[in-house]
BAFI-3210 file (N, C-alpha, C; in Angstrom, 3 decimals, decimal comma, padded with zeros to 6 digits):
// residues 221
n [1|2|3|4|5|6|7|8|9|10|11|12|13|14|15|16|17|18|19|20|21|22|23|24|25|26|27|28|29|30|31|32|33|34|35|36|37|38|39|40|41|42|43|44|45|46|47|48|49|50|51|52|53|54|55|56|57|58|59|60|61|62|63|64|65|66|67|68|69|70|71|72|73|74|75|76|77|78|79|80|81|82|83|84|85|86|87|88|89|90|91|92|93|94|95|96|97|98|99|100|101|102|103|104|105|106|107|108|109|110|111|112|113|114|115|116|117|118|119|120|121|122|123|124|125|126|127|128|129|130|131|132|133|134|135|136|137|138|139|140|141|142|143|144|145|146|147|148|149|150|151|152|153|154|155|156|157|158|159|160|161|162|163|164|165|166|167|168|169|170|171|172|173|174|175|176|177|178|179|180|181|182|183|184|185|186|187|188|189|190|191|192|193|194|195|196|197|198|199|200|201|202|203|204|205|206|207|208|209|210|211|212|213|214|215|216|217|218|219|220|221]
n.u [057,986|059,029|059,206|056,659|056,147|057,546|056,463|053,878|055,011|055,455|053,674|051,319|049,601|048,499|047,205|045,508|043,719|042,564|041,214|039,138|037,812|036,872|035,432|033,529|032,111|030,789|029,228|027,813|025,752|025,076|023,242|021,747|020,719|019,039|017,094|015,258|015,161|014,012|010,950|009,901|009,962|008,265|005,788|005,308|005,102|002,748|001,629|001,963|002,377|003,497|005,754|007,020|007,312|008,940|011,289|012,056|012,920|015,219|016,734|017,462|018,565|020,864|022,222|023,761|026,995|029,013|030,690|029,806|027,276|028,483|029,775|027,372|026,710|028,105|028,550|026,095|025,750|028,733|031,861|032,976|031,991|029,132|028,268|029,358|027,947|025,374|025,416|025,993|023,964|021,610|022,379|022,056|019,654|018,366|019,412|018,648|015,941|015,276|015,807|014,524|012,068|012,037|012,497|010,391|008,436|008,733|008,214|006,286|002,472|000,865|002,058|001,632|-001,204|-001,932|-000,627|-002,585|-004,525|-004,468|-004,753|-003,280|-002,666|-002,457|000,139|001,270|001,612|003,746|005,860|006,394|006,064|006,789|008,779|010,861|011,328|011,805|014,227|016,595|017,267|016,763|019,254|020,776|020,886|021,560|024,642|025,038|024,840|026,591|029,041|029,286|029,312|031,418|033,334|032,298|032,820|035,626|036,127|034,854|036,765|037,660|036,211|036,937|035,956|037,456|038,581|039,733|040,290|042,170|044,504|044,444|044,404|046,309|048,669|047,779|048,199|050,882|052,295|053,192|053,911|053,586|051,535|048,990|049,058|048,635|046,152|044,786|044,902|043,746|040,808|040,102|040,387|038,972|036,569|036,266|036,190|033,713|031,786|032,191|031,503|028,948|027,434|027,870|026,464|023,723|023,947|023,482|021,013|019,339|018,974|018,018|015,256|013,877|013,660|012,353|010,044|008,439|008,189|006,684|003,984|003,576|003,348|001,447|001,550]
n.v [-024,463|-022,472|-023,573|-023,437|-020,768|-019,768|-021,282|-020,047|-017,442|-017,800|-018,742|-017,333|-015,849|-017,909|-019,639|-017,399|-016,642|-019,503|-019,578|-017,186|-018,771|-020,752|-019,326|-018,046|-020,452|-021,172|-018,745|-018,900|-020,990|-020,958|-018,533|-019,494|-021,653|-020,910|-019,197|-021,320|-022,934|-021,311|-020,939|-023,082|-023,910|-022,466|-023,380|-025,844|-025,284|-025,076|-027,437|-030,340|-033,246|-032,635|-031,334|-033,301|-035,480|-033,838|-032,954|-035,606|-036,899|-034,902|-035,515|-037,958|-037,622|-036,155|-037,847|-039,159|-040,315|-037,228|-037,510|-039,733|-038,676|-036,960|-038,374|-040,039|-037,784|-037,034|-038,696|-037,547|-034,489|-033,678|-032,719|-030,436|-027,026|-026,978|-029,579|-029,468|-027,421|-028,049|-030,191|-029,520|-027,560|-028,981|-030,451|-028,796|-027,816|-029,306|-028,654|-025,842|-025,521|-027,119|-025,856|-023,115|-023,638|-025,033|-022,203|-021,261|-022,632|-022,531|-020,245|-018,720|-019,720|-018,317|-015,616|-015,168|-015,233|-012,838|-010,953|-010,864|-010,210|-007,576|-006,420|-006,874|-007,603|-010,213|-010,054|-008,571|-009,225|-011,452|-010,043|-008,684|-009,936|-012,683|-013,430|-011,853|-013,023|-015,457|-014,897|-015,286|-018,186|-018,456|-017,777|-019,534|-021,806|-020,633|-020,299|-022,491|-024,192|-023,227|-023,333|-026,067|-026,022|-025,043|-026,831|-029,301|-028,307|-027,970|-031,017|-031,219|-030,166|-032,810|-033,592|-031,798|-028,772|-026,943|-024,440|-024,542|-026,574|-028,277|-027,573|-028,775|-031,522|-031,891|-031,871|-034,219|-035,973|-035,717|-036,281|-034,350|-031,992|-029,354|-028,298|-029,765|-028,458|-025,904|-026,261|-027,296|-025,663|-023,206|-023,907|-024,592|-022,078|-020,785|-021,604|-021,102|-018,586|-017,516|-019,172|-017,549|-014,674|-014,712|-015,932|-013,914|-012,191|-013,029|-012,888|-010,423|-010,287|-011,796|-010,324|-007,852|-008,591|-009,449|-006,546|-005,356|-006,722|-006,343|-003,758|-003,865|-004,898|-003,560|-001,007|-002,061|-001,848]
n.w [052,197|050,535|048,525|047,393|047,785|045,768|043,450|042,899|042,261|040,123|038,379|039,026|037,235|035,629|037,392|038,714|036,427|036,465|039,086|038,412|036,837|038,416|040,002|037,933|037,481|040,217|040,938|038,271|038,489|041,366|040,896|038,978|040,271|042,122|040,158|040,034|042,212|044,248|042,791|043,185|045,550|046,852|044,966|046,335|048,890|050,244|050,457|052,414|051,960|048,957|049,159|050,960|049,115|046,864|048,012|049,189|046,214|045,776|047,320|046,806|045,051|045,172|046,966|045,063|043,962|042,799|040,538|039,276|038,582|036,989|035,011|034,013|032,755|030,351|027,993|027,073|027,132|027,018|027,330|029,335|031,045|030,904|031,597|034,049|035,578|035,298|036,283|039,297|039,325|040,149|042,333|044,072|044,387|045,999|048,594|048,534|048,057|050,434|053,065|052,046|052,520|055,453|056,591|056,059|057,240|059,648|060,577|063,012|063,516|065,015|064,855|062,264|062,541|063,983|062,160|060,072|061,686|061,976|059,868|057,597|053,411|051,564|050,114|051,569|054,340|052,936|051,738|054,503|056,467|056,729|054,293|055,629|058,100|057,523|055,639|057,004|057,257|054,425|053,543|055,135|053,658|051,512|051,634|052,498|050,128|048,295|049,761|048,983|046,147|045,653|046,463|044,734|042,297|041,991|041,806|039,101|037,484|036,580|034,287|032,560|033,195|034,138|036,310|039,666|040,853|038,235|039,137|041,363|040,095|038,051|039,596|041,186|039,161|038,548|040,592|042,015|044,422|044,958|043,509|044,229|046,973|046,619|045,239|046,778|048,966|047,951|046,845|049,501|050,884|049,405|050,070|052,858|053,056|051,595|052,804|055,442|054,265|053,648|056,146|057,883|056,373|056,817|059,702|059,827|058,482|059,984|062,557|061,680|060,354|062,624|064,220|062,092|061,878|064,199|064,589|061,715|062,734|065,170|064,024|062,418|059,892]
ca.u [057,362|060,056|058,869|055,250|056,303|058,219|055,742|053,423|055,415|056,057|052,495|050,065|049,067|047,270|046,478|044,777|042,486|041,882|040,513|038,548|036,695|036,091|034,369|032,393|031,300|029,950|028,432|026,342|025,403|024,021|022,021|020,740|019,901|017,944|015,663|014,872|014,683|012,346|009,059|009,716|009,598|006,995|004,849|004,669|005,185|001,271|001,442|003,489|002,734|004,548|006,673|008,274|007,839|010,102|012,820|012,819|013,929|016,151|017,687|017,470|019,720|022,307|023,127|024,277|028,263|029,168|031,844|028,832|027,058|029,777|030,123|026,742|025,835|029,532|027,868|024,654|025,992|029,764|032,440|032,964|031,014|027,921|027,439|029,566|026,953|024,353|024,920|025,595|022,460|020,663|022,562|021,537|018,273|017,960|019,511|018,013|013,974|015,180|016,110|013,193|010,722|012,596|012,550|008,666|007,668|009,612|007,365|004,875|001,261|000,266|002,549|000,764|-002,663|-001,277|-000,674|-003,536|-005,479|-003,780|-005,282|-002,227|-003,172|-001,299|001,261|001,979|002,011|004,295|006,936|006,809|006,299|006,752|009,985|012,122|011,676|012,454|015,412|017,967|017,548|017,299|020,732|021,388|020,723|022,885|025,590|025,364|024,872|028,378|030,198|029,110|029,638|032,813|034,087|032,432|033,656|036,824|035,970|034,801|038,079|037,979|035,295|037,591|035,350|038,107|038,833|040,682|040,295|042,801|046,059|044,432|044,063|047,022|049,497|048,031|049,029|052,363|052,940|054,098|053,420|053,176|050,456|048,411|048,803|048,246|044,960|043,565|045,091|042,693|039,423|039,503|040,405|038,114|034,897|036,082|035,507|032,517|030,761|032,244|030,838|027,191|027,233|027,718|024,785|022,941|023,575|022,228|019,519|018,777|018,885|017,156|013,926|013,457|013,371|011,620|008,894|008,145|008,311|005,384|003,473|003,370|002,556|-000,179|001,753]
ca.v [-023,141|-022,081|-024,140|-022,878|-019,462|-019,876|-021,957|-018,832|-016,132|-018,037|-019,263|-016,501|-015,462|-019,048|-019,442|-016,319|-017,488|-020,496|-018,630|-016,585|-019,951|-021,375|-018,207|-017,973|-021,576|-021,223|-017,689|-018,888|-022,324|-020,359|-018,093|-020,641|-022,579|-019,400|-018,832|-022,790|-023,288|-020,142|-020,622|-024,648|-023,984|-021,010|-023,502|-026,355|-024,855|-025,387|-029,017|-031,116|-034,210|-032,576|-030,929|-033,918|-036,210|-033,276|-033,219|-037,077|-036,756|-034,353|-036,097|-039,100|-037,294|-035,577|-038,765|-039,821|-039,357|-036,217|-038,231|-040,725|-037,703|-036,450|-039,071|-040,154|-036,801|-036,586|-039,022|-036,642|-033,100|-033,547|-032,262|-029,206|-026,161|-026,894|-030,565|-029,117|-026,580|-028,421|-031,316|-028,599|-026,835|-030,664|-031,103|-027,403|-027,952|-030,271|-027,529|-024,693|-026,196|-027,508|-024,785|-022,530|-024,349|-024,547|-020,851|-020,289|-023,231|-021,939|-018,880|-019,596|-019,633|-017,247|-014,469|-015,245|-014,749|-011,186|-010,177|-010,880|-010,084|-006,104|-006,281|-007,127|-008,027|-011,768|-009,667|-007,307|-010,877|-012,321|-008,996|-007,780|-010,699|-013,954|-013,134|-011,131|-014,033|-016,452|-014,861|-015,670|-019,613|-018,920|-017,055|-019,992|-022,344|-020,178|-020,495|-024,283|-024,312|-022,088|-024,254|-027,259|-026,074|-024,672|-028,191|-030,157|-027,294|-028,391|-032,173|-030,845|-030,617|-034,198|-033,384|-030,607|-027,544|-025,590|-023,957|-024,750|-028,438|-028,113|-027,194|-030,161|-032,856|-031,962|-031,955|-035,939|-036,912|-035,427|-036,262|-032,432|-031,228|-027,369|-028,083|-030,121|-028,129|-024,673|-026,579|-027,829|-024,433|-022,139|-024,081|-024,534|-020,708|-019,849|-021,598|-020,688|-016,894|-017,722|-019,040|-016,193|-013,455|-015,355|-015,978|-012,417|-011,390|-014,648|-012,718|-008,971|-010,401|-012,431|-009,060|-006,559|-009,401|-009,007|-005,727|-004,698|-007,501|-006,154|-002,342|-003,704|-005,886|-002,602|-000,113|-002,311|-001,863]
ca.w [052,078|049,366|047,142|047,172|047,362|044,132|042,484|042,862|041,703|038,503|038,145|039,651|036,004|035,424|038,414|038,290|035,605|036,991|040,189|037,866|035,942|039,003|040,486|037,443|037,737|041,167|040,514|037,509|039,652|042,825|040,376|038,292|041,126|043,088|039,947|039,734|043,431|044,977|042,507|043,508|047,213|046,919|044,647|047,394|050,227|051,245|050,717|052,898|050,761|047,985|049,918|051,093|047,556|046,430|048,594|048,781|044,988|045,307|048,280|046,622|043,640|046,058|047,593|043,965|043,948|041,888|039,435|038,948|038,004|035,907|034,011|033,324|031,359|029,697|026,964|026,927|027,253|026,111|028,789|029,945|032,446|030,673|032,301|035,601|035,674|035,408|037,632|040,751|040,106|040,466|043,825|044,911|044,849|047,278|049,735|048,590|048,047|051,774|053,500|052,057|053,147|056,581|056,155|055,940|058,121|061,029|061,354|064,232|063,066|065,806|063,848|061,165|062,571|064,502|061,252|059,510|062,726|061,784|058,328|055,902|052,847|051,454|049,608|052,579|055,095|052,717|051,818|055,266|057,637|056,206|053,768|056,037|058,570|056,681|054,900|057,141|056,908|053,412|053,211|055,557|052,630|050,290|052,308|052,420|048,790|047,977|050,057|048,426|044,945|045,514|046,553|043,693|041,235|042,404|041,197|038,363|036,509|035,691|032,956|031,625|033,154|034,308|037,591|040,841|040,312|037,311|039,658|042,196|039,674|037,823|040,932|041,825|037,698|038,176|041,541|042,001|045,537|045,403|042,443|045,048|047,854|046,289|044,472|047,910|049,611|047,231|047,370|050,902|051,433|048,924|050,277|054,035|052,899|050,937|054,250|055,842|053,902|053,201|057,372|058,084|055,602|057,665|061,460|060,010|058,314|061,340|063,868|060,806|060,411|064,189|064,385|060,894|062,281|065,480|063,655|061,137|063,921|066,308|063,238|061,600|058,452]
c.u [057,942|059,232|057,268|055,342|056,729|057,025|054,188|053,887|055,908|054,935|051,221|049,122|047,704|046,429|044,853|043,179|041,478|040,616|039,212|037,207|036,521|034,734|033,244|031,475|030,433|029,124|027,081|025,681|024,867|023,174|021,328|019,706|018,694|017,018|014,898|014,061|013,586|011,098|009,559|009,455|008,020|005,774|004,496|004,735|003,814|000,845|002,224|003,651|004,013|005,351|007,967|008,573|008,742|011,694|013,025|013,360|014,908|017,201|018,530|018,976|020,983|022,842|024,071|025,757|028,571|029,929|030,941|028,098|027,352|029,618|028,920|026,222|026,582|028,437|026,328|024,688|027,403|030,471|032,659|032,352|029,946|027,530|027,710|028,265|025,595|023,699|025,199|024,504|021,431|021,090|022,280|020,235|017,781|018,269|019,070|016,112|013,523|014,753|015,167|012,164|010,710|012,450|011,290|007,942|008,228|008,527|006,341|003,488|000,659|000,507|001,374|-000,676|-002,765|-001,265|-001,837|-005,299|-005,421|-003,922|-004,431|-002,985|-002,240|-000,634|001,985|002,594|003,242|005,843|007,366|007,061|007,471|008,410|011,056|012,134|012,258|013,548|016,488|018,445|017,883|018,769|021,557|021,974|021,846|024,110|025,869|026,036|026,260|029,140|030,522|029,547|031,051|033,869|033,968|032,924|034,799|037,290|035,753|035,836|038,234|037,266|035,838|036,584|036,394|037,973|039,936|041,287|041,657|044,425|046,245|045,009|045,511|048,789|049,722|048,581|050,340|053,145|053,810|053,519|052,452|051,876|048,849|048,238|048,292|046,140|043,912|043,253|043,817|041,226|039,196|039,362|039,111|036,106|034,764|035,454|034,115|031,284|030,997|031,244|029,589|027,116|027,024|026,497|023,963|022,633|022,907|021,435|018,627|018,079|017,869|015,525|013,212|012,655|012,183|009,933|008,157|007,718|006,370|004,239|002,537|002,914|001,662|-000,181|001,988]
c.v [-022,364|-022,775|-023,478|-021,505|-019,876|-020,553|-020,494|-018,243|-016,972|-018,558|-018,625|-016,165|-016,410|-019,666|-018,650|-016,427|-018,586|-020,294|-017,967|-017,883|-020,033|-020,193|-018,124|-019,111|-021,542|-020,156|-017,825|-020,007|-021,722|-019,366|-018,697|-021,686|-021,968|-019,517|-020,023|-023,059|-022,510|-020,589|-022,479|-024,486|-023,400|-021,858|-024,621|-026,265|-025,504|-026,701|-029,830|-032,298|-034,095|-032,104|-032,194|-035,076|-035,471|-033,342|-034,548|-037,425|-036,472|-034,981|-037,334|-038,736|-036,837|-036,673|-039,872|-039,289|-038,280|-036,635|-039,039|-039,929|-037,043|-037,385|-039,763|-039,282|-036,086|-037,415|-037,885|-035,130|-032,565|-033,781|-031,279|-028,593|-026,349|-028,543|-030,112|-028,217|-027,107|-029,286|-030,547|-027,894|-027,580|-030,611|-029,535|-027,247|-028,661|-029,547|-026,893|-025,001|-026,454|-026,505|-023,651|-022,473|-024,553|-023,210|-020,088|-021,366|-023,400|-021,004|-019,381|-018,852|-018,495|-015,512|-013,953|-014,763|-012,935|-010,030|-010,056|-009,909|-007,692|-005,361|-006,169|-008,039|-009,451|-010,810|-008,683|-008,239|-011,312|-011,393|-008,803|-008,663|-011,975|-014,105|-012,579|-012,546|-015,076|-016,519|-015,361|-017,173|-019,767|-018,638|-018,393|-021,324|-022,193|-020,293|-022,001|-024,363|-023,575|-022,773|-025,395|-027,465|-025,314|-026,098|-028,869|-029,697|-027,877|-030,181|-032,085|-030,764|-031,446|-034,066|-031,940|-028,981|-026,626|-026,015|-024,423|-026,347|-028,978|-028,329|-028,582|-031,204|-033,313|-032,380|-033,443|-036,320|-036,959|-036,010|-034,857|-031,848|-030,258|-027,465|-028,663|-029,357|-026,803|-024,923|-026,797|-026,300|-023,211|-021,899|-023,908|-022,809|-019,934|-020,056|-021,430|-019,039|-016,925|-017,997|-018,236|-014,885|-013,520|-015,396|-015,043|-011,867|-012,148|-013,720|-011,044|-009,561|-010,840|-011,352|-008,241|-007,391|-009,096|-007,724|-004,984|-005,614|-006,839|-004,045|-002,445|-003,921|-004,474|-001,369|-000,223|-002,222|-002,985]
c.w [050,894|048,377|046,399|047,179|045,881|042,793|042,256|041,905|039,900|037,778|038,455|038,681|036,048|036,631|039,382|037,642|035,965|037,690|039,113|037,285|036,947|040,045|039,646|037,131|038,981|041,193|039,621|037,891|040,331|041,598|039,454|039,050|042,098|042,416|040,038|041,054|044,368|044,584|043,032|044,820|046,932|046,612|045,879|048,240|050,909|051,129|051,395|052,327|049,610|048,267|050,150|050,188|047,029|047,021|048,897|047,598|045,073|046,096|047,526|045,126|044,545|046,368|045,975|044,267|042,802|040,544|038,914|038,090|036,265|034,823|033,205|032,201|030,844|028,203|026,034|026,202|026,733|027,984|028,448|030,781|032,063|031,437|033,837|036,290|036,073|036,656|039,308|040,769|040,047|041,977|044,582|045,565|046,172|048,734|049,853|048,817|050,029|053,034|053,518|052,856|054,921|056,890|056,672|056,930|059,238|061,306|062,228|063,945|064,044|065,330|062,981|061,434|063,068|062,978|060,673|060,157|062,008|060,151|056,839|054,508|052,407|050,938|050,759|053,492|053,927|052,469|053,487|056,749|057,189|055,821|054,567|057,228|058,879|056,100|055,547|057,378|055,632|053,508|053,800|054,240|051,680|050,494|051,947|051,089|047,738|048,475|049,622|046,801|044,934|045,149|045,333|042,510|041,292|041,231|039,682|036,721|035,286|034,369|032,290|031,906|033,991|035,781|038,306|040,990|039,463|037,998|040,698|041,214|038,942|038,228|041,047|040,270|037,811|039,591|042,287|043,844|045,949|044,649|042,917|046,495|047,855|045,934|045,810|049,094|049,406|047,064|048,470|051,401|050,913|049,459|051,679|053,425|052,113|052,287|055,103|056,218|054,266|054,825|058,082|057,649|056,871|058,878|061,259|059,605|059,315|062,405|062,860|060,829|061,479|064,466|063,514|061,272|063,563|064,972|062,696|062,377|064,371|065,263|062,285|060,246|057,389]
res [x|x|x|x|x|x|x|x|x|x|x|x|x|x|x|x|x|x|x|x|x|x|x|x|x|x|x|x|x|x|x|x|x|x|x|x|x|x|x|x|x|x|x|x|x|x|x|x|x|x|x|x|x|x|x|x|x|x|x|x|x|x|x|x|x|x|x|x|x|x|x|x|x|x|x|x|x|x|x|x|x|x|x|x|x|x|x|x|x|x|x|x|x|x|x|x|x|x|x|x|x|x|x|x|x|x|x|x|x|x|x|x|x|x|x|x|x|x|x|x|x|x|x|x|x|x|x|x|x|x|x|x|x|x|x|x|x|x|x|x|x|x|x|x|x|x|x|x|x|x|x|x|x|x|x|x|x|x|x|x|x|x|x|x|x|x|x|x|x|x|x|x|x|x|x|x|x|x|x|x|x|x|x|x|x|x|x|x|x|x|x|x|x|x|x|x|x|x|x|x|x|x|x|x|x|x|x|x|x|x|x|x|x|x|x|x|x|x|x|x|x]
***
């Protein structure tokens, strides 16, 4: 425990930083992967054909290992956050496109006709019923998708993009302990509070949908 205290207080600076890259790796990853992944659900949502030719791709890409990944589009792209980047908002998709679509084909068709029956127009059905419904699978989605890129962020390293990865990877070269246990200490803490936070949003949106549904429903709005 000494030792990892100490290795701290003499290392919090870079550490610091580190923390910082790898935050802004998963930050611009989940919003890169949001604007990519919404109009992709949104556009096949009403087909289940393409619906599920899509997510058999993307599946079919997630189950690739991430280092396999890595390393095929090091030749392509170079190394650094621009291939890390890239190849997590490939394996996002496959959660987020998922999850969506989970999202909107959860709602029970009878809703759907209630509303319609109450004279919404499609943009009022899709803001007021449809979307708030649906949000809290998506959020459930986002959640997934944060926890997932936290971890491979982590892996990440090996292709020189920085972050948390850096104190891991460095630790197993050296054989160094504290530099391994701080590295595994920081991801794991950092993507427990990450599903945390995002889980929390997940149980109001869950209770506010309910209510804000039952609110339009009953005022025909």
């Amino acid at each position: 425990m000494r030792i990892l205290l100490n290795y701290l207080l003499k290392n919090y600076e870079s550490m610091g930083k580190l923390l910082e890259e790898h935050l802004y790796i998963v930050s611009l990853t989940l919003a890169l992967s949001l604007i990519i992944a919404i109009p992709i659900s949104i556009l096949i949502l009403r087909s289940k054909l393409l619906s599920n030719s899509i997510l058999a791709i993307f599946g079919a890409i997630y189950s690739i290992p991430s280092l396999a990944l890595f390393a095929l589009l090091v030749p392509l792209i170079g190394l650094g956050k621009k291939p890390a980047i890239f190849v997590l908002v490939v394996y996002n998709q496959y959660i987020l496109v998922r999850n969506v679509l989970a999202g909107f084909n959860s709602i029970d068709s009878s809703i759907i006709e209630a509303a319609r029956g109450l004279g919404l127009s499609k943009s009022q059905l899709f803001f007021k019923i449809q979307l708030p419904l649906a949000f809290p699978i998506i959020l459930g989605g986002i959640r997934i998708s944060a926890v997932v890129t936290i971890g491979i962020a982590t892996i990440a390293a090996v292709i020189n993009a920085g972050g948390l990865g850096v104190i891991l990877f460095d630790g197993l070269r050296m054989n160094y302990l504290p530099k391994i246990l701080w590295g595994t200490i920081m991801s794991a803490a950092l993507a427990f509070l990450a599903n945390q936070i995002i889980l929390y949003f997940e149980k109001r949106a869950s209770l506010k949908s309910k209510g804000e549904f039952k609110n339009n429903l009953y005022l025909g709005k």
